[in-house]
DSSP file (Angstrom, degrees, kcal/mol; ACC not computed):
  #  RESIDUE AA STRUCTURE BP1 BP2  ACC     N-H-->O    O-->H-N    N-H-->O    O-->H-N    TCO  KAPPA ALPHA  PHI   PSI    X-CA   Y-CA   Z-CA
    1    1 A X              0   0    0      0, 0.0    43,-1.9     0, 0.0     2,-0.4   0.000 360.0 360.0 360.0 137.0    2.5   17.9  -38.1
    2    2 A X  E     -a   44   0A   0     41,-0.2    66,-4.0    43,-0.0    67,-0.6  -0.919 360.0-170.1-114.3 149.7    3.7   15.0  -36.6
    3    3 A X  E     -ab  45  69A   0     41,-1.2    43,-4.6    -2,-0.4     2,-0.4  -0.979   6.9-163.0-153.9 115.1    2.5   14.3  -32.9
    4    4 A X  E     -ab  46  70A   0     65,-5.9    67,-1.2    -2,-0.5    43,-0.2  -0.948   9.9-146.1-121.3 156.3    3.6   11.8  -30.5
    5    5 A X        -     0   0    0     41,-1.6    67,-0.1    -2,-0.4    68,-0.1  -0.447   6.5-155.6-111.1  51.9    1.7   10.8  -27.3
    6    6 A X        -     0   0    0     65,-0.3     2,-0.4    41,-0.1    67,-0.2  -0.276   9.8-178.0 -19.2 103.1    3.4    9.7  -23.8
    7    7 A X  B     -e   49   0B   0     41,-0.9    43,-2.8    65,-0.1    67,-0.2  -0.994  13.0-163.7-102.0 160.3    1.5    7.8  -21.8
    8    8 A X    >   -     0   0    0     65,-2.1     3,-0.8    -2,-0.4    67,-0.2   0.099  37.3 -29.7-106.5-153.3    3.3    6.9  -18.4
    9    9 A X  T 3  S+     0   0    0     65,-0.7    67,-0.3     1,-0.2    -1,-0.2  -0.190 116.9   8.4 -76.9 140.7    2.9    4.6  -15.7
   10   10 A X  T >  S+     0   0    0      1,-0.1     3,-3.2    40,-0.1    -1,-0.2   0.256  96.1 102.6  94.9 -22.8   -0.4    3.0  -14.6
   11   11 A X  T <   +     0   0    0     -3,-0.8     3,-0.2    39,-0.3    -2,-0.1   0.469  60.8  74.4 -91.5  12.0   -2.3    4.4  -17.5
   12   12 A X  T 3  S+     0   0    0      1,-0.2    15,-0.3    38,-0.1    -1,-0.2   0.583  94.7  60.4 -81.4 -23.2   -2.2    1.1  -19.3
   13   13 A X  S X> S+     0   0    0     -3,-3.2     4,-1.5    13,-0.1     3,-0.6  -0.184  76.2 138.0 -98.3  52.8   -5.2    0.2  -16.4
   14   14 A X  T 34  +     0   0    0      1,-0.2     2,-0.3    -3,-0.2    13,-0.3  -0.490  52.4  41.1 -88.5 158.6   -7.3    2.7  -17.5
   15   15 A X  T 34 S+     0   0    0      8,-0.9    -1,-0.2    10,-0.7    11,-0.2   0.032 124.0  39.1  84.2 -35.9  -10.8    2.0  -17.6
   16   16 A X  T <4 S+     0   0    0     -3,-0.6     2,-0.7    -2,-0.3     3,-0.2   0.279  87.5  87.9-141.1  29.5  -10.6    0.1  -14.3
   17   17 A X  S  < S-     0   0    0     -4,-1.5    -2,-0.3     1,-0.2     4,-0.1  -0.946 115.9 -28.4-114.4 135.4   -8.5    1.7  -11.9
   18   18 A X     >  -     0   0    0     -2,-0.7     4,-1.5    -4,-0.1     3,-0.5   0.947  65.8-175.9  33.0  82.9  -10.2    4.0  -10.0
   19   19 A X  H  > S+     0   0    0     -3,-0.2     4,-1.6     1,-0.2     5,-0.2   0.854  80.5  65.0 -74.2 -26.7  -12.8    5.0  -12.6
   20   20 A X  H  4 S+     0   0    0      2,-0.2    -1,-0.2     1,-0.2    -2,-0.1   0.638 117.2  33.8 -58.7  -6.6  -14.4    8.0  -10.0
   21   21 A X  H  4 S+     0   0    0     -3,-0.5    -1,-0.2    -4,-0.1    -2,-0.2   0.610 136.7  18.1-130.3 -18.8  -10.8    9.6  -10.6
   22   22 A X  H  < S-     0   0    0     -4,-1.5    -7,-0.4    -5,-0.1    -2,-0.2   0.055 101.1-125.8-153.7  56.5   -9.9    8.7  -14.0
   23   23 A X     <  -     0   0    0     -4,-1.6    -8,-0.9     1,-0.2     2,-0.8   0.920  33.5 -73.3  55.8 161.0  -13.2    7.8  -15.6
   24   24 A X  S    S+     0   0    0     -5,-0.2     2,-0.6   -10,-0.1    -1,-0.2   0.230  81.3 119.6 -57.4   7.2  -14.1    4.5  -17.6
   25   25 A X        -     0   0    0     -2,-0.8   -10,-0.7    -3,-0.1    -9,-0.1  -0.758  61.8-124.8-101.3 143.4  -12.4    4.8  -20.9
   26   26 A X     >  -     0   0    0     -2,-0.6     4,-1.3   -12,-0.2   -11,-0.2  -0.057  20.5-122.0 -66.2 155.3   -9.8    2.2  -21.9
   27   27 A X  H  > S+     0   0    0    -15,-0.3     4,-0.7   -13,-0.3     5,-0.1   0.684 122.0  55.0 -87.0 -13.5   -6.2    3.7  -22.9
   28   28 A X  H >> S+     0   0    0      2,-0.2     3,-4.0     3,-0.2     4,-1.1   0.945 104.8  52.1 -74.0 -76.5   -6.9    2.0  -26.2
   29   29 A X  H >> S+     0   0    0      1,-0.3     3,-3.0     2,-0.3     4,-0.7   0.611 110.6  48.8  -9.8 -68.3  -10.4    4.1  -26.4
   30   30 A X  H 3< S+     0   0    0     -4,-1.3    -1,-0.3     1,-0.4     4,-0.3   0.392 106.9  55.3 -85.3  12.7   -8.5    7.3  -25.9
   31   31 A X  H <X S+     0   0    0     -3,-4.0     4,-0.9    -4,-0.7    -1,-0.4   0.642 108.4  47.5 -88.4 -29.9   -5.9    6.5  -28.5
   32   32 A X  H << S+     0   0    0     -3,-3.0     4,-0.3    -4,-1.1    -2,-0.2   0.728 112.6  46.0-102.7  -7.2   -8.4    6.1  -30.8
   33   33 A X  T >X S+     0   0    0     -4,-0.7     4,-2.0     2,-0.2     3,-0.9   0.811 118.3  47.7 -70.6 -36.4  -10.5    9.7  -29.8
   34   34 A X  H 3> S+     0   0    0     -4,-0.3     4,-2.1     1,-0.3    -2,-0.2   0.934 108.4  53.2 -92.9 -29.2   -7.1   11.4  -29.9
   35   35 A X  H 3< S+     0   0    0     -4,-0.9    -1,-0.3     2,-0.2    -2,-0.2   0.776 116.3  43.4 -39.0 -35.9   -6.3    9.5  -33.5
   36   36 A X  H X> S+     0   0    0     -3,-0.9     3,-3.2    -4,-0.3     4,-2.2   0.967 109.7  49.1-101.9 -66.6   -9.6   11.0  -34.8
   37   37 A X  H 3< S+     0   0    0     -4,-2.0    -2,-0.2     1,-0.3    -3,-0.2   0.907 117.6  44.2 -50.8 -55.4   -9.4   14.6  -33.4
   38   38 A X  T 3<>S+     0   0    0     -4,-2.1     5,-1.2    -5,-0.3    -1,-0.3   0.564 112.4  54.3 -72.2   2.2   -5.6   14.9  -35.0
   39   39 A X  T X>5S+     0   0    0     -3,-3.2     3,-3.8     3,-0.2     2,-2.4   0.841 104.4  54.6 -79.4 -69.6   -6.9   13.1  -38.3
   40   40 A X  T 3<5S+     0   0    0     -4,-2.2    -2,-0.2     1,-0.3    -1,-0.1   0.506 115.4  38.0 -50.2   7.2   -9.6   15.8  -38.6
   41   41 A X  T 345S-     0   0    0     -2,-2.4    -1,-0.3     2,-0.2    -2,-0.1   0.182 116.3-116.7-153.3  30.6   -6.8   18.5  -38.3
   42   42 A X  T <45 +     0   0    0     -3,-3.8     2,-0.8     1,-0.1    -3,-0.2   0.667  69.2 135.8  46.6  35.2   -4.4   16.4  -40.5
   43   43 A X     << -     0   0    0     -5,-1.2     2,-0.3    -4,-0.5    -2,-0.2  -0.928  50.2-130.1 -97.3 110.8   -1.7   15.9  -37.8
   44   44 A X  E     -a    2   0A   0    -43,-1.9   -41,-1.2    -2,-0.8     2,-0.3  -0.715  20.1-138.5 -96.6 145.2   -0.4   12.3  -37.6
   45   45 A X  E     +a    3   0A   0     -2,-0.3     2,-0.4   -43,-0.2   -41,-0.1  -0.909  23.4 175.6-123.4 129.9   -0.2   10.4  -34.7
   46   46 A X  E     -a    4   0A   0    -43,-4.6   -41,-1.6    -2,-0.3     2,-0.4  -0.996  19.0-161.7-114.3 118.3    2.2    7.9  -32.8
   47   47 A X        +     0   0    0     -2,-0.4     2,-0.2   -43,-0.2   -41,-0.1  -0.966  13.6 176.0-125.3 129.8    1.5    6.7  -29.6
   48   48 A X        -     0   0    0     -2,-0.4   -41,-0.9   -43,-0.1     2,-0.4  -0.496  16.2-155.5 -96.2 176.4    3.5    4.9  -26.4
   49   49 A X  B     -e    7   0B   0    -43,-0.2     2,-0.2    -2,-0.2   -41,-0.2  -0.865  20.8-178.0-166.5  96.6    2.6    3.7  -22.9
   50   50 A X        -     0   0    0    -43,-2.8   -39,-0.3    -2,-0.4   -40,-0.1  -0.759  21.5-178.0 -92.9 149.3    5.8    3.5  -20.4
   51   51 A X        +     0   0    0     -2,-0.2     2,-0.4   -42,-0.2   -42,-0.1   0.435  69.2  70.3-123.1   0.1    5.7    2.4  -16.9
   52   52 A X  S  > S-     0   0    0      1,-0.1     4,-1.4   -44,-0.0    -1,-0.1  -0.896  77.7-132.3-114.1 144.0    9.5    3.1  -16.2
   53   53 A X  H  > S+     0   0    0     -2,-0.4     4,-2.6     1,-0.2     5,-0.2   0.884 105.1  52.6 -53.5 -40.5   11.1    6.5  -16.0
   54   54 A X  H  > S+     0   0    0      2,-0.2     4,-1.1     1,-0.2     5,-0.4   0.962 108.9  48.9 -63.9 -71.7   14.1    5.3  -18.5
   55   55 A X  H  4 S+     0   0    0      1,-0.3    -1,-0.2     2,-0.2    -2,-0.2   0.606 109.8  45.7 -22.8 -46.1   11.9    4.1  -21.1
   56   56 A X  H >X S+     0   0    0     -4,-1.4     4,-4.6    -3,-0.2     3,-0.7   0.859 114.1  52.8 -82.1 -39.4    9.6    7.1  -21.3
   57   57 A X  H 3X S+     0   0    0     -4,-2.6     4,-1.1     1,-0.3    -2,-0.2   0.816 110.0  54.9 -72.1  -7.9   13.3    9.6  -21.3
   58   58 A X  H 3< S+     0   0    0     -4,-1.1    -1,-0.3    -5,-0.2     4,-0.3   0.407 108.4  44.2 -71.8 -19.6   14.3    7.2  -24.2
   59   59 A X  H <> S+     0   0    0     -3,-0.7     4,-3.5    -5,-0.4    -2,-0.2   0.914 115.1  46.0 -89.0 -27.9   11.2    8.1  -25.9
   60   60 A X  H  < S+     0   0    0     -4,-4.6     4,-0.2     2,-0.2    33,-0.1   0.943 107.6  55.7 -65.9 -39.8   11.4   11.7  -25.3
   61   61 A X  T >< S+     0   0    0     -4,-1.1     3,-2.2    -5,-0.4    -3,-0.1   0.885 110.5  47.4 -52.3 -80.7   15.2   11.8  -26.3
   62   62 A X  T >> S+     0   0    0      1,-0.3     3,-2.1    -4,-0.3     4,-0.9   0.753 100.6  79.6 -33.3 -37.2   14.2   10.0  -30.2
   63   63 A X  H 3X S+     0   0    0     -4,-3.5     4,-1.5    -5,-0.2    -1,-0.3   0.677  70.1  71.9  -3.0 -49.6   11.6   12.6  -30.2
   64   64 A X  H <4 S+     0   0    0     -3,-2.2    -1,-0.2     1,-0.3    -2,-0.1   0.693 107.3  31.3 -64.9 -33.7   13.6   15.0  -31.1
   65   65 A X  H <4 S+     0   0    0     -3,-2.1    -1,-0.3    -4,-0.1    -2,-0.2   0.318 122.4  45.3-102.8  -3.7   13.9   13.8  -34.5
   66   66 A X  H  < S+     0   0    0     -4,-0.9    -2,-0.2    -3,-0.2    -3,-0.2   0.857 104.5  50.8-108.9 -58.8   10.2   12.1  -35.0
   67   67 A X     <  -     0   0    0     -4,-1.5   -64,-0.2    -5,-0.2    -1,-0.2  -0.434  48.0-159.0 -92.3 156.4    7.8   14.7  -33.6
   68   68 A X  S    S+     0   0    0    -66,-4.0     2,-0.3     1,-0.4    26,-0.2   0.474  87.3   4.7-103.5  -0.6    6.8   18.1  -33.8
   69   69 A X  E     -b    3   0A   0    -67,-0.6   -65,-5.9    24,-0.1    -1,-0.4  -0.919  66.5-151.0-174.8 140.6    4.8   18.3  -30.2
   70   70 A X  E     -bc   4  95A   0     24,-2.6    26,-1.5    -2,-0.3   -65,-0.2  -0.897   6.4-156.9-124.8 109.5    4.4   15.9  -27.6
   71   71 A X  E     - c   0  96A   0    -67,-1.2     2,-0.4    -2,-0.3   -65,-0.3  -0.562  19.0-176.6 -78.5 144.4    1.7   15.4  -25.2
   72   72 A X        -     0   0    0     24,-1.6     2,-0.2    -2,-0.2   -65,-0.1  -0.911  20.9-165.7-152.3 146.5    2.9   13.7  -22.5
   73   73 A X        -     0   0    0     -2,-0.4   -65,-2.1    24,-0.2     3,-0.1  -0.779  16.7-167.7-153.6  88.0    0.6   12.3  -19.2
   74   74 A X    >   -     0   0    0      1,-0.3     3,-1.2    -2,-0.2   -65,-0.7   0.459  10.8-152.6 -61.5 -20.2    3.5   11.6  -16.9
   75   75 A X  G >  S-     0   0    0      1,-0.2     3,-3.1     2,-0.2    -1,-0.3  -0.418  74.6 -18.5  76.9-161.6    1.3    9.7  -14.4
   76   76 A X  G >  S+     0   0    0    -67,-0.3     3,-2.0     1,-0.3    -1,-0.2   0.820 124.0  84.0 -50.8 -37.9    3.2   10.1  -11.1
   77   77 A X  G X  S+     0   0    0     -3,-1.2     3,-1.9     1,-0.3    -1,-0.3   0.871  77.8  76.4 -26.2 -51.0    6.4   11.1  -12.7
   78   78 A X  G <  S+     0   0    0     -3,-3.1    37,-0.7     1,-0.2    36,-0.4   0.700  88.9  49.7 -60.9 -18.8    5.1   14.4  -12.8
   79   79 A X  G <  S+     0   0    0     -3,-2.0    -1,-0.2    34,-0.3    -2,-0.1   0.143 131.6   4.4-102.8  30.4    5.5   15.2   -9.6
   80   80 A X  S <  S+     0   0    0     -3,-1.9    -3,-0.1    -4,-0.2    34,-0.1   0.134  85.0 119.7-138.3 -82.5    9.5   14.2   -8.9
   81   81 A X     >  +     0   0    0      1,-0.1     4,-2.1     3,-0.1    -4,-0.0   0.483  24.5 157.9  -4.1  50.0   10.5   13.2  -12.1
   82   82 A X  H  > S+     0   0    0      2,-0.2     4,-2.7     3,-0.1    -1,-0.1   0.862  80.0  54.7 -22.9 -52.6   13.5   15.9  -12.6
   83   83 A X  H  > S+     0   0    0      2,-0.2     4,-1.6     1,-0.2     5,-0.3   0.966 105.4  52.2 -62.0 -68.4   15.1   13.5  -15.2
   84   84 A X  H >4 S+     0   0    0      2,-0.2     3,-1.0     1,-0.2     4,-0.5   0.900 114.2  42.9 -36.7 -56.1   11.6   13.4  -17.5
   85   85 A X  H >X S+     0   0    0     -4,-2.1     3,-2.2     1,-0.3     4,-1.8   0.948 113.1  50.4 -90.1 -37.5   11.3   17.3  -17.6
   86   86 A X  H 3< S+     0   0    0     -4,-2.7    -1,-0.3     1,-0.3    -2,-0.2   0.403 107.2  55.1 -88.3  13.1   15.1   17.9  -18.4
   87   87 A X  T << S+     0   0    0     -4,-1.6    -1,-0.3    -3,-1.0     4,-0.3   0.311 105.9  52.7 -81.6 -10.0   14.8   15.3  -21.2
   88   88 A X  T <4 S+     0   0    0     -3,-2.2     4,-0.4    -4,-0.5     3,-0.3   0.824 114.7  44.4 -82.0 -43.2   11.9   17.6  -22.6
   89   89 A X  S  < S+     0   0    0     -4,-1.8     3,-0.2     1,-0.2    -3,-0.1   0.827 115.8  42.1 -90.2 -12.9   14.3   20.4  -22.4
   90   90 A X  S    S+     0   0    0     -5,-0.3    -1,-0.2     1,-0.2    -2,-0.1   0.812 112.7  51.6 -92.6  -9.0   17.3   18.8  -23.8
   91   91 A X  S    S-     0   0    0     -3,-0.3     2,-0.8    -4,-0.3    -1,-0.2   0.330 104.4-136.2 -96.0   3.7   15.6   17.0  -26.6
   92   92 A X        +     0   0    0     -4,-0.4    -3,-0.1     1,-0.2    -4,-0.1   0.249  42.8 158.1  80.3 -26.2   14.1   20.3  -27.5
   93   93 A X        -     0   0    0     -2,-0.8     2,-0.8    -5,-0.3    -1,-0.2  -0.001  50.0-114.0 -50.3 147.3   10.4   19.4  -28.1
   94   94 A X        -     0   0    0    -26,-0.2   -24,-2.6   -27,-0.1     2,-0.3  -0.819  52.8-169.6 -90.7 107.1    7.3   21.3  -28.1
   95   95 A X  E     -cd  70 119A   0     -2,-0.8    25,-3.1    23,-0.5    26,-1.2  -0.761  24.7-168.2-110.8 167.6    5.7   19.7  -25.3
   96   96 A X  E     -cd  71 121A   0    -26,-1.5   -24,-1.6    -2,-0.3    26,-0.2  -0.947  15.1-142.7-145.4 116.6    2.3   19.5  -23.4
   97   97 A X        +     0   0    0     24,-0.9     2,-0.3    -2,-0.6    26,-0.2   0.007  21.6 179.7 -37.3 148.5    1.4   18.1  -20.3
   98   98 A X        +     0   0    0     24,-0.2     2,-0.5   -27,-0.1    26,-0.2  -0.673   6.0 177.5-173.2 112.5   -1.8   16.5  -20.0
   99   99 A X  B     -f  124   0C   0     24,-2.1    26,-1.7    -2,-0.3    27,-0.6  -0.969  26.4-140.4-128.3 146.7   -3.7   14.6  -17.0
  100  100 A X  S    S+     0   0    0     -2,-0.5    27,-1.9    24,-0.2    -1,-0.2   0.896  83.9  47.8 -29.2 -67.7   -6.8   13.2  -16.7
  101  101 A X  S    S-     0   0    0     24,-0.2    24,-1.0    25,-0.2     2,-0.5   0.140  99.3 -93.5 -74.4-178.3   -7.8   14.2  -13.3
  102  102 A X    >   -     0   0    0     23,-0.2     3,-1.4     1,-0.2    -2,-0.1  -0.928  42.4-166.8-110.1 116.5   -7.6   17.9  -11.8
  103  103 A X  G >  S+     0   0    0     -2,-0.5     3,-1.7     1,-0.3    -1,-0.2   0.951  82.2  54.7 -60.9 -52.8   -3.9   17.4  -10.0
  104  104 A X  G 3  S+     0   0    0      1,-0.3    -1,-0.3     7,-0.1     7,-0.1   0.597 101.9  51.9 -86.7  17.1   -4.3   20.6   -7.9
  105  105 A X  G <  S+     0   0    0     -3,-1.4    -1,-0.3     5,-0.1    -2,-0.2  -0.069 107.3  81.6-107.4  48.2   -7.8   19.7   -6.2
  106  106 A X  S <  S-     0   0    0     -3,-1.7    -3,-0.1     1,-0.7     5,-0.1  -0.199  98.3 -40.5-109.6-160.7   -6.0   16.4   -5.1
  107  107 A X        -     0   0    0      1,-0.1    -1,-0.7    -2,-0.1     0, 0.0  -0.079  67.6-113.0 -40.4 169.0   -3.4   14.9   -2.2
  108  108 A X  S    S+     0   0    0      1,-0.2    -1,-0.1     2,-0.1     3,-0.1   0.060 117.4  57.7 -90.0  19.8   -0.7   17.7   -1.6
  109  109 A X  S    S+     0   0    0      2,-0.1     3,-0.2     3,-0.0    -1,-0.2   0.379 104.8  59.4-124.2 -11.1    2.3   15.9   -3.0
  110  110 A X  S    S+     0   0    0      1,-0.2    -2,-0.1    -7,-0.1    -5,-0.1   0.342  90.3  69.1 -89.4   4.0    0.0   15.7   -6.4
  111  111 A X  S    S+     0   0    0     -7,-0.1     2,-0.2   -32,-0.1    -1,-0.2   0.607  84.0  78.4 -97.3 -11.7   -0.4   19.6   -6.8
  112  112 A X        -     0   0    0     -3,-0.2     2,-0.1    -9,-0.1    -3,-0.0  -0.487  60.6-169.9 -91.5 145.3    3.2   20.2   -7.7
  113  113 A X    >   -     0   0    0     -2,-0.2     3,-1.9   -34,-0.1     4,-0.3  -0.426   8.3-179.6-125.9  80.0    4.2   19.3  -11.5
  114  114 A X  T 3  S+     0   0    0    -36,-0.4   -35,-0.2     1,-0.3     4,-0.1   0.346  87.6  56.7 -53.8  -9.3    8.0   19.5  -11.8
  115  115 A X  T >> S+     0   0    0    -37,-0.7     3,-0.9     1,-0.1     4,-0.9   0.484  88.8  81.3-111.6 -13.2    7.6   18.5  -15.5
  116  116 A X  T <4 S+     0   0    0     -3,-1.9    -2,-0.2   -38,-0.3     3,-0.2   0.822  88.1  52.4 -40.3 -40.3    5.1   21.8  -16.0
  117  117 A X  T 34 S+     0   0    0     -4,-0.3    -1,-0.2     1,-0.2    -2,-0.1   0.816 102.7  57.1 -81.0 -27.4    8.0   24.2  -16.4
  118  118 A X  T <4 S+     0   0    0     -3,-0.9   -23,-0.5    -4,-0.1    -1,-0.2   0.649 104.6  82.4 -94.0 -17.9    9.7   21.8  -19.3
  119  119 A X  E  < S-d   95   0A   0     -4,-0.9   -23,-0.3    -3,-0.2     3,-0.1  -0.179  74.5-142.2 -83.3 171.6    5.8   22.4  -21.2
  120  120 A X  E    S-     0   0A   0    -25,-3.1     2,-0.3     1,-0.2   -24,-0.2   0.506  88.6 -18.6-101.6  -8.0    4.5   24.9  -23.2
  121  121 A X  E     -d   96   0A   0    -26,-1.2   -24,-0.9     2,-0.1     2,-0.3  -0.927  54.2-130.2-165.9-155.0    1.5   24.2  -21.4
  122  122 A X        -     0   0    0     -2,-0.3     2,-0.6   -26,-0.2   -24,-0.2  -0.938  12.2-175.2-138.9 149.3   -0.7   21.8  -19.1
  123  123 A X        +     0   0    0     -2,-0.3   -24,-2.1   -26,-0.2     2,-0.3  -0.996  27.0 164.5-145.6 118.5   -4.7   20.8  -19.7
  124  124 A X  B     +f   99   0C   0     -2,-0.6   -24,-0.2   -26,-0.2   -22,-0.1  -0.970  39.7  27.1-153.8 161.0   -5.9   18.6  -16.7
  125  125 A X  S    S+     0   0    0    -26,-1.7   -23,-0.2   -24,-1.0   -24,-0.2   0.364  78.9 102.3  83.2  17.8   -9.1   17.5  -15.2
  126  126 A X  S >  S-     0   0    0    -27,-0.6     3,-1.4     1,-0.4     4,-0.2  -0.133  79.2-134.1-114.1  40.6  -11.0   17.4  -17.9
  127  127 A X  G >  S-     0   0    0    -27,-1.9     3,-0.8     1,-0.2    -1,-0.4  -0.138  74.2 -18.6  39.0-122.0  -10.8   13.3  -18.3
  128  128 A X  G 3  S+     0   0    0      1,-0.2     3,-0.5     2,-0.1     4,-0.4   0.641 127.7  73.1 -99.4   6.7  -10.2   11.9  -21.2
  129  129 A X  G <> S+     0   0    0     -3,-1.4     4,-2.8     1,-0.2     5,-0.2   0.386  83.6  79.2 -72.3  -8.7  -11.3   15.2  -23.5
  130  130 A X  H <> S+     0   0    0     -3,-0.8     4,-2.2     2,-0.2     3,-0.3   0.977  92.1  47.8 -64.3 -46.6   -7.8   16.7  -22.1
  131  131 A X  H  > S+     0   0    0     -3,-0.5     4,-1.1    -4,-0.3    -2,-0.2   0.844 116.0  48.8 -16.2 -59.5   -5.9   14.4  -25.0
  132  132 A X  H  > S+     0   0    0     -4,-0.4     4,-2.2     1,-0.3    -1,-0.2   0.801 112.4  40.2 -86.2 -37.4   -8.4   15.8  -27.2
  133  133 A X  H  X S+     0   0    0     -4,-2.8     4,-1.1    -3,-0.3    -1,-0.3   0.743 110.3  59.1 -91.1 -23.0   -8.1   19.4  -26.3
  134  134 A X  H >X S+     0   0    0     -4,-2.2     4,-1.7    -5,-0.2     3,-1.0   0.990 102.3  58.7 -64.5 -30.5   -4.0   19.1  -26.1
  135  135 A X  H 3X S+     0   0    0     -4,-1.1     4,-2.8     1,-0.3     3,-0.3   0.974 111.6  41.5 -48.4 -54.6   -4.4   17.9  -30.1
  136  136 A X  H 3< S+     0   0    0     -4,-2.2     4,-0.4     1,-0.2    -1,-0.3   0.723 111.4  52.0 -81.6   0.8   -6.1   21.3  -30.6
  137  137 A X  H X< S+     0   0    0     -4,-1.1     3,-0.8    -3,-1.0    -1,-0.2   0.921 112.2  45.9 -72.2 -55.1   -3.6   23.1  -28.5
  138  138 A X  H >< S+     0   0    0     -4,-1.7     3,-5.3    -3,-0.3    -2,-0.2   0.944 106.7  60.9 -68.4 -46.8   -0.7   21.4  -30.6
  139  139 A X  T 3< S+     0   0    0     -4,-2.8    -1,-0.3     1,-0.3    -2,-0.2   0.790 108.9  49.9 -35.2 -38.0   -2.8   22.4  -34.2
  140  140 A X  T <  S+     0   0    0     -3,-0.8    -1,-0.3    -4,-0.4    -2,-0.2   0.680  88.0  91.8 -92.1 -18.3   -2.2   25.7  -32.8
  141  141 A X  S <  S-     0   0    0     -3,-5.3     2,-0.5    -4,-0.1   -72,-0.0  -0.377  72.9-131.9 -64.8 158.6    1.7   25.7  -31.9
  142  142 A X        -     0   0    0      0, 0.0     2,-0.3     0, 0.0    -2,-0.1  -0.934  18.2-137.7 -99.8 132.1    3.6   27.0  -34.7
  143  143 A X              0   0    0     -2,-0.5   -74,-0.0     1,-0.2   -75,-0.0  -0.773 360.0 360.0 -99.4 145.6    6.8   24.9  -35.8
  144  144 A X              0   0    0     -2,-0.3    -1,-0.2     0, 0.0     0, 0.0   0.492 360.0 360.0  55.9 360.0   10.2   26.3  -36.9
């Protein structure tokens, strides 16, 4: 199984923005827990880091042809980002949502996920162990 990893905007400052909300790990760190958990369950891994909406709906489109599930942590995107979730559904990809934080005990305009509907599922609040439990999510989708 091949598995590619979205991350969006902002998540490149991980590790020291606002560590009380999205904990002390580096995005390099959790690229390399989510490298290990999908080695241990033979699953190869690719990973990107966008901070513009075009960029990430250019990764999603080539998707289509590279991966067999995508985890995706849309950052703020998720809650407008129209474009992002109907580029999950026109590229066809098995995707999963994933945020750090818990989105619905947060601001109101953060409880909403417009890119939720495009997933087969969403894992948030559970830091940076969400990555790792979307890896076991994906082990479990079936392809073709």
């Amino acid at each position: 199984m091949r598995l590619l990893v979205i991350h969006g905007p902002n998540l490149n400052l991980l590790g020291t923005r606002e560590p009380a909300i999205y904990g002390t790990k580096t995005l390099e760190e959790i690229n390399r827990d989510v490298a290990a958990a999908a080695a241990d369950l033979s699953i190869t891994t690719h990973f990107m880091q966008f901070n513009a909406e075009g960029e990430i709906i250019d990764a999603i489109q080539g998707a289509r042809n590279s991966a067999d599930v995508l985890i995706i942590n849309p950052g703020a995107y998720s809650h407008y980002s129209h474009a992002i979730a109907d580029a999950i559904t026109a590229a066809g990809v098995v995707a999963i949502e994933v945020h750090l934080s818990n989105i619905f005990a947060r601001e109101p305009f953060r409880r909403q996920s417009v890119i939720a509907p495009a997933c087969v599922g969403s894992i948030v609040g559970f830091g940076s162990q969400s990555y790792v439990l979307a890896v076991r999510a994906a082990a479990q989708i079936r392809i073709g």
